[in-house]
C-alpha positions in Angstrom: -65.6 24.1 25.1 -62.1 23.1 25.8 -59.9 21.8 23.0 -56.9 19.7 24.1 -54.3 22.8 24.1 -56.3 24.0 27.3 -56.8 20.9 28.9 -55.0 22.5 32.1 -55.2 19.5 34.3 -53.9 17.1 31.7 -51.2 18.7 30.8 -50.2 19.3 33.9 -50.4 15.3 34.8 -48.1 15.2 31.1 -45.6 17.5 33.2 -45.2 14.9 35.7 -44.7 12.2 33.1 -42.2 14.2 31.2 -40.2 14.7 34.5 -40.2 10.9 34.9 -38.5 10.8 31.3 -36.3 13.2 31.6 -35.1 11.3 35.3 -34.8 8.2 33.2 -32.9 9.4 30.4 -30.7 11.5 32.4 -30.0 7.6 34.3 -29.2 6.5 30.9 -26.9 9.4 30.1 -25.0 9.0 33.1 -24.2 4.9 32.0 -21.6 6.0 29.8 -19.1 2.7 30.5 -21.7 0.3 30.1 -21.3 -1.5 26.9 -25.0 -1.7 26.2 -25.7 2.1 26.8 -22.5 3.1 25.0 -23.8 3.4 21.4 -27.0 4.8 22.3 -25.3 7.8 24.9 -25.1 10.7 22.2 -28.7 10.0 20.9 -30.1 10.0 24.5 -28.4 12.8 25.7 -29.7 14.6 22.5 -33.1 13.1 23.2 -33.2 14.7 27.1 -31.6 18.0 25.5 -33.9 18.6 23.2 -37.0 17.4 25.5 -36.0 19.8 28.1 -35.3 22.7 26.2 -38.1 22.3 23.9 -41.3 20.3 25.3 -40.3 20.9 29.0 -40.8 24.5 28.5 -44.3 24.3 26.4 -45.5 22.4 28.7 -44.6 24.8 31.6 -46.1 27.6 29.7 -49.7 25.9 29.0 -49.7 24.1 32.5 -49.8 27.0 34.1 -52.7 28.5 32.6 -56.1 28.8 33.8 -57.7 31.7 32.1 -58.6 30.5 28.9 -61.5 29.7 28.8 -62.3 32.6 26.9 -60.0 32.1 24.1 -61.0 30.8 20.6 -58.5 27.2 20.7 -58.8 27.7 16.7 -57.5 31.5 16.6 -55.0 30.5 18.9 -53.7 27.2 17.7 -53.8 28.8 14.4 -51.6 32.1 15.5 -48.9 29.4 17.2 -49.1 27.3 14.4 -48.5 30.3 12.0 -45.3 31.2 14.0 -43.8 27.7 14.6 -41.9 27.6 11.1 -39.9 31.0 12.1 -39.6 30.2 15.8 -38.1 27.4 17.6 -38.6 27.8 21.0 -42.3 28.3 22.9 -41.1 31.3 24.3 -40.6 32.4 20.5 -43.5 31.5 19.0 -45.7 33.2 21.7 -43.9 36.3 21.1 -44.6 35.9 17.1 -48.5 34.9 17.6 -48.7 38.4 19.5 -47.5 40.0 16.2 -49.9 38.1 13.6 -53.1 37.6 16.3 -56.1 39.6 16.2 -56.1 42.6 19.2 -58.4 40.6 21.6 -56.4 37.6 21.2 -53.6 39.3 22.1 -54.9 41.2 25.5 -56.0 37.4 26.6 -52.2 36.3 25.7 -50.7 39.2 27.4 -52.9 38.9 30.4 -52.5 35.4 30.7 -48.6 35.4 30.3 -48.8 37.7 33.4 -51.0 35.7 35.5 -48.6 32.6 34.9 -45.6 34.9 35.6 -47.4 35.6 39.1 -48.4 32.0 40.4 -45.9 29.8 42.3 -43.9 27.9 39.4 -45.0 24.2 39.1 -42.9 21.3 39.9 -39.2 22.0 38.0 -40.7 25.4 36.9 -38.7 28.1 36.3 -39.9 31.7 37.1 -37.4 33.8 35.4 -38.2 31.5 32.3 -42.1 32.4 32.8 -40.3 36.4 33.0 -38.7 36.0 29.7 -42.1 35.0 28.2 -43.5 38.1 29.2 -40.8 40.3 28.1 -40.8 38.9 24.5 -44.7 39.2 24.3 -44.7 42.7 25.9 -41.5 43.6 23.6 -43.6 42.3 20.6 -46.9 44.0 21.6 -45.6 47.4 21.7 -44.6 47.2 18.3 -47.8 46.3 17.3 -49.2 49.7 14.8 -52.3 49.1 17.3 -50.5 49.1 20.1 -52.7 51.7 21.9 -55.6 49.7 21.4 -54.5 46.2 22.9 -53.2 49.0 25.7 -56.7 50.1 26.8 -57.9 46.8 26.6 -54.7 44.4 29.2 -56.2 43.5 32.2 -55.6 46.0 35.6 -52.9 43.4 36.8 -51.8 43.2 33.9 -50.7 47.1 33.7 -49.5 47.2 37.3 -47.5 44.5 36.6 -46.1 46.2 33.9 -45.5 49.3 36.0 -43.7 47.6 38.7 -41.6 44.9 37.2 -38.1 45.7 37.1 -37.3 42.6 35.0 -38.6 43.8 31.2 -37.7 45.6 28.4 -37.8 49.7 29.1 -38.6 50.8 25.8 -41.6 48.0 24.9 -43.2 49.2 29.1 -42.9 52.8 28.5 -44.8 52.5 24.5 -47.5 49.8 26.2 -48.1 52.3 29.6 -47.9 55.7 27.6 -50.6 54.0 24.9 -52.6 53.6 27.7 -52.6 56.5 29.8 -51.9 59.3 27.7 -55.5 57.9 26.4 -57.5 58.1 29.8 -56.1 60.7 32.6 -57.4 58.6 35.4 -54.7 56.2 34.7 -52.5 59.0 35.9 -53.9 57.8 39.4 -52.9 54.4 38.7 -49.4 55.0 38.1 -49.3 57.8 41.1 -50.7 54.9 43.4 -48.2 52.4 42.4 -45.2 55.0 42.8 -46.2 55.5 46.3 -47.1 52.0 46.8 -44.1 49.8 45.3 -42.6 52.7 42.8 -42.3 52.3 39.1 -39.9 50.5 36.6 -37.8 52.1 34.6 -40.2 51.7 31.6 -42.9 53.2 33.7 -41.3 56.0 34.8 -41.0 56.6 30.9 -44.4 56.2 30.3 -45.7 58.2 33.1 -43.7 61.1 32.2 -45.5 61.2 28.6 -48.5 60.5 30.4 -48.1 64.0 32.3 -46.8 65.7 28.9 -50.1 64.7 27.2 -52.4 65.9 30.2 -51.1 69.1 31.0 -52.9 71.2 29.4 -55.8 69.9 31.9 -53.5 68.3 34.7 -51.3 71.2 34.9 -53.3 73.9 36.0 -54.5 71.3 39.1 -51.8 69.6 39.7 -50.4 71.4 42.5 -54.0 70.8 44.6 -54.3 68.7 48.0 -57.1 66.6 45.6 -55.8 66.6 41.5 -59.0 66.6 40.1 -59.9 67.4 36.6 -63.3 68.1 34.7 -64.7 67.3 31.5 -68.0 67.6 30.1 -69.4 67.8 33.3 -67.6 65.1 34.6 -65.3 66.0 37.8 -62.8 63.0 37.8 -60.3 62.6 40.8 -56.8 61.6 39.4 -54.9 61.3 43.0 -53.9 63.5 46.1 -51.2 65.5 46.7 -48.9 62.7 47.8 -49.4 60.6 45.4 -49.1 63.3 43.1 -45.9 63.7 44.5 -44.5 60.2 44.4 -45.3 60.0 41.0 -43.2 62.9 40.3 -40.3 61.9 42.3 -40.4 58.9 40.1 -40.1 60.7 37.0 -37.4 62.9 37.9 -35.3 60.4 39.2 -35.1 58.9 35.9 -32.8 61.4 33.0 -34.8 60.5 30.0 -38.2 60.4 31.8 -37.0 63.7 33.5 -35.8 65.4 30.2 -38.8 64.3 28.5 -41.2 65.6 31.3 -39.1 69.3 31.2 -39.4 69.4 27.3 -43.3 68.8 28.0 -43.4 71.5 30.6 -41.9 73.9 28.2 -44.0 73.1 25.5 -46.8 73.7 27.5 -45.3 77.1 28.4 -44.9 77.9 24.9 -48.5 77.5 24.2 -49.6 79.2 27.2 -47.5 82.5 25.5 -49.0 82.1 22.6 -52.6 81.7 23.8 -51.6 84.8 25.7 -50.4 86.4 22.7 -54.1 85.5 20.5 -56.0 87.5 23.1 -56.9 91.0 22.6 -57.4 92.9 26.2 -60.5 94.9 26.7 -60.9 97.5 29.6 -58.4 97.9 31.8 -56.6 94.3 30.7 -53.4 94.8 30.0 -51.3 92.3 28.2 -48.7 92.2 30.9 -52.1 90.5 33.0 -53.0 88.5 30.4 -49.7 86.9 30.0 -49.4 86.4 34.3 -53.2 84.8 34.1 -52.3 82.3 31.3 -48.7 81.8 32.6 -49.9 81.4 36.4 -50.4 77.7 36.5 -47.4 76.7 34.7 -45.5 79.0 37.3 -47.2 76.4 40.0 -46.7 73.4 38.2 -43.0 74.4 38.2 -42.7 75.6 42.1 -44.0 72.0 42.8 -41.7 69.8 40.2 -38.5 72.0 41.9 -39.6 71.3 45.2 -40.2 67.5 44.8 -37.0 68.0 43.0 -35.3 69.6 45.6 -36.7 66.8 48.4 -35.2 64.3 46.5 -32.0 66.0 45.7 -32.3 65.5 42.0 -29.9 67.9 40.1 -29.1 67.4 36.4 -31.2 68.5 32.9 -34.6 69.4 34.1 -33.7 73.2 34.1 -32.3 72.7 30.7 -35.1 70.4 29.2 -38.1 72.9 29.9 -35.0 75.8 28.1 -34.4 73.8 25.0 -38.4 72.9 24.4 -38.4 76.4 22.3 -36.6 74.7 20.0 -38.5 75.9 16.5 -41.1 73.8 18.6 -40.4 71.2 19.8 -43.7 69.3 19.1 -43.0 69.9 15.4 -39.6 67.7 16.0 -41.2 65.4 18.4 -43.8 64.0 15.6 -41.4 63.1 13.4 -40.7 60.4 16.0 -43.9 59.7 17.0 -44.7 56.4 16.0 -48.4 56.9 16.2 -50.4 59.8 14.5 -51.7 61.6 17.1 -52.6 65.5 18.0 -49.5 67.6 17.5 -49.8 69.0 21.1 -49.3 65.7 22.6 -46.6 64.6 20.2 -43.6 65.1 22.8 -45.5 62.4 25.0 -45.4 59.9 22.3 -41.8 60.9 21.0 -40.0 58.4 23.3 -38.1 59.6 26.1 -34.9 57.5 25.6 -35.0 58.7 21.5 -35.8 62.4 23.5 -33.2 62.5 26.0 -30.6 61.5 22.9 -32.0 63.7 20.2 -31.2 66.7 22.7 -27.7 65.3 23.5 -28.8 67.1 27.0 -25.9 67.5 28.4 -26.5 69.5 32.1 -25.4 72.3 33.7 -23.0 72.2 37.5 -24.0 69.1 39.3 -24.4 71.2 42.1 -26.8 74.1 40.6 -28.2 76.0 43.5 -31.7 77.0 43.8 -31.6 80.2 42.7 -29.6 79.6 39.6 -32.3 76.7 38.9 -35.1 79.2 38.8 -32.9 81.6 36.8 -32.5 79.2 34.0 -36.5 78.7 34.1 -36.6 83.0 34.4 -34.2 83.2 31.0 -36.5 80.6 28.9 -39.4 82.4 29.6 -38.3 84.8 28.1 -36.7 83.8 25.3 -40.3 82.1 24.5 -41.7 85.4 24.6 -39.8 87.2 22.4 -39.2 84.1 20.2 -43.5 84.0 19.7 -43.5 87.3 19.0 -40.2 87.2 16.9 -42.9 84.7 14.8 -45.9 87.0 14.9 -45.4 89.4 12.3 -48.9 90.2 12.2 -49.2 90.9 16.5 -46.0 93.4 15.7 -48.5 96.3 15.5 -51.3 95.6 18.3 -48.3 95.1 20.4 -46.2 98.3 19.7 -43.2 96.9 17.8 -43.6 97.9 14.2 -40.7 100.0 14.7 -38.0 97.0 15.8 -36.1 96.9 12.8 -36.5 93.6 10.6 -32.2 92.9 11.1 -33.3 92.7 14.7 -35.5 90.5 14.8 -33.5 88.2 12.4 -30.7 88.8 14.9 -33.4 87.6 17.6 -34.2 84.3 16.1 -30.3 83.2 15.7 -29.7 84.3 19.1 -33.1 81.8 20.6 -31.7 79.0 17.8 -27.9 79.7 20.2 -29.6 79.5 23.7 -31.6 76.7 22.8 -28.6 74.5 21.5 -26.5 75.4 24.0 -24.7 72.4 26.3 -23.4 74.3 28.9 -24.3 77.1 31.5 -21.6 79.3 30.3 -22.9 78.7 26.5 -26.3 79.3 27.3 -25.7 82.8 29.7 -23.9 84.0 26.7 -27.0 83.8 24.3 -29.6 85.0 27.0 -26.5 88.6 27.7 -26.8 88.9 23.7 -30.4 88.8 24.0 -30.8 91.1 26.4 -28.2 94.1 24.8 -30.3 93.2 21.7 -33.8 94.2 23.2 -31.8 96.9 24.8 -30.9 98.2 21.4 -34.7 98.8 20.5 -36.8 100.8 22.7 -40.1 99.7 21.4 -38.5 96.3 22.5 -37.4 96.5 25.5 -40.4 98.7 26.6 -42.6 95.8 25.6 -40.7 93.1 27.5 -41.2 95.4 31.0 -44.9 95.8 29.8 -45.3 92.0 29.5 -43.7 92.3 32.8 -40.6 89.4 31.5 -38.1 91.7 33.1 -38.7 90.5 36.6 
């Protein structure tokens, strides 16, 4: 049943009225030499201030409304009512219900904000004030602890509104889409359909690049297909085509900290790959040079199609140098500790933030004109540096792998080295490390022997 806060038509009728006032008092504000008005001039004026900047806008807010049927009037009355003492505006108190109100409550809120935002503004209505709205309950849902479960739950509009609005807060977009889609991969599709359709806010760009990060372990090894397509349990679910595939990445890479973030995500993904390489003991006629090229293969892909799309778009900049620096003593160890929800450790770089990423790195990148083949040679020299860094680790793979002979000061030697190529911010700094690197396997036959074996020579 509707209580009298969602009495739509009513208050809409009250809008009118108000509008009458605030015609009449504004009359009375402009009498300012009549000798009956001039006493009362400061009080009305204050009077039509206060109604319009106050009243005027509550009224806009729950006139345009039509979806609330739904709602609890006593949950909701009672979560404004709960935020009025802090808050003095409407668009104030909305934003504090959506920190104190049950999850549901808050999806209707959200979804309901966005739906206003969307219809025509009513007489005297103001549609960048309906914009603000939504930006301070967006900004205050994503720093809700449950944040990823009011995500799964907003409305389809609602999320593609959120992807394509250029008009909110970054940070709070990128936390709401990343909840959302790092949770289900099909709303990888979503995102890759509104990047070719009307492309993606800044925020969503963000999001969508830890979106990627935490499906690549299943995304990667498809992602380079005429139909991305990915199966579990049985389950074959169709993510998007090639171009929108495409669109979606020349979304992310256009955008530093979404691209950095994406690069570091690549790399990390590498990393595993190695080591999964690494865990596996050839039989036959497997040699570990083919075990590392099988595991290593659809990375190499996934990389071919991010540098062509990057290429296309001539994008130049930190990519080369995010998927370098991802070693960095792992960079999902780092990335947790600023992961503001407790998730699997693999998909902690998604979750890290790619603004907090991007700045955490100080990523500072290489010529602004890096040619094509000095692109792929930066991706060639963190390859392997990974490799021998992983093994560097492995004391225990030392004698399957024939390198119980490299002395122990080498491999100490080997782990400053991959700490100096993965801090370095600059070409020069980082060609440096990776020519110290290479006289230092040079120095150890067992070593070098066993990077042309693995076949990271090439």
């Amino acid at each position: 049943m509707r209580g009298w806060w969602f009495d739509v038509d009513g208050v809409a009728a009250l809008r009118h009225q108000v509008a009458r006032v605030d015609a009449d008092l504004s009359v009375w504000c402009a009498r300012v030499g009549d000798p009956m008005a001039g006493g009362l001039a400061m009080a009305v004026r204050s009077l039509r201030d206060r109604l319009r900047g106050d009243w005027v806008s509550m009224i806009d807010a729950v006139a345009a409304s039509h979806l609330l049927d739904d709602w609890s009037p006593a949950d909701a009355v009672l979560a404004m009512s709960a935020a009025a003492p802090e808050a003095s505006t409407i668009t104030d108190r909305m934003a504090l219900a959506v920190t104190v109100a049950a999850p549901s409550l808050v999806v209707s809120l959200l979804d309901e904000a966005v739906a206003a935002a969307n219809r025509p503004a009513l007489l005297g209505g103001d549609d960048g004030r309906r914009l603000l709205v939504v930006d301070a309950m967006v900004r205050a849902s994503a720093g809700r602890e449950d944040v990823a479960v009011v995500a799964a739950d907003l409305d389809a509009d609602t999320v593609r509104f959120l992807m394509s609005e250029r008009g909110l807060d970054a940070e709070a977009v990128e936390r709401l889409i990343a909840a959302r889609a790092a949770a289900e991969v099909s709303e990888v599709g979503v995102l890759a359909q509104v990047a070719a359709d009307s492309g993606l806010s800044v925020g969503a760009r963000r999001g969508a690049a830890a979106a990627l990060v935490a499906h690549l372990d299943v995304l990667g090894p498809v992602i380079d297909r005429e139909v991305v397509a990915v199966d579990s349990g049985g389950v074959t679910t169709v993510v998007t085509d090639a171009a929108g595939m495409r669109a979606l990445l020349d979304e992310v890479l256009s955008d530093a900290p979404a691209r950095f973030a994406f690069g570091v995500g690549i790399g990390s993904w590498r990393d595993r790959s190695i080591a999964e390489a690494l865990a596996v003991r050839p039989s036959g006629e497997q040699t570990f040079s083919a075990t590392l090229a099988a595991q290593l293969a659809p990375v190499d892909r996934a990389i071919d199609l991010v540098d062509s799309v990057r290429v296309e778009s001539h994008l130049r900049g930190d990519l080369a140098h995010a998927v370098s620096v991802s070693r960095g003593r792992s960079a999902t160890t780092w990335a947790a500790s600023l992961a503001s929800l407790v998730i699997p450790e693999a998909r902690a770089v998604a979750w890290a933030g790619s603004a907090a990423l991007h700045a955490t790195f100080a990523a500072i990148p290489g010529p602004d004109r890096l040619d094509d083949e000095a692109f792929v040679e930066r991706l060639r020299d963190a390859e392997v540096v990974s490799l021998l860094s992983a093994v560097a680790e492995r004391p225990d793979l030392h004698g399957r792998l024939g390198l119980m002979s490299v002395p122990v000061a080498i491999w100490r030697r080997l782990g400053e080295l991959v700490d100096e190529f993965v801090s370095a911010v600059s070409d020069s700094a980082r060609r440096v490390a990776v020519s110290a690197i290479a006289s230092l396997v040079a120095s150890s036959t067992a070593l070098s022997t066993f990077v042309t074996s693995a076949g990271a020579d090439r």
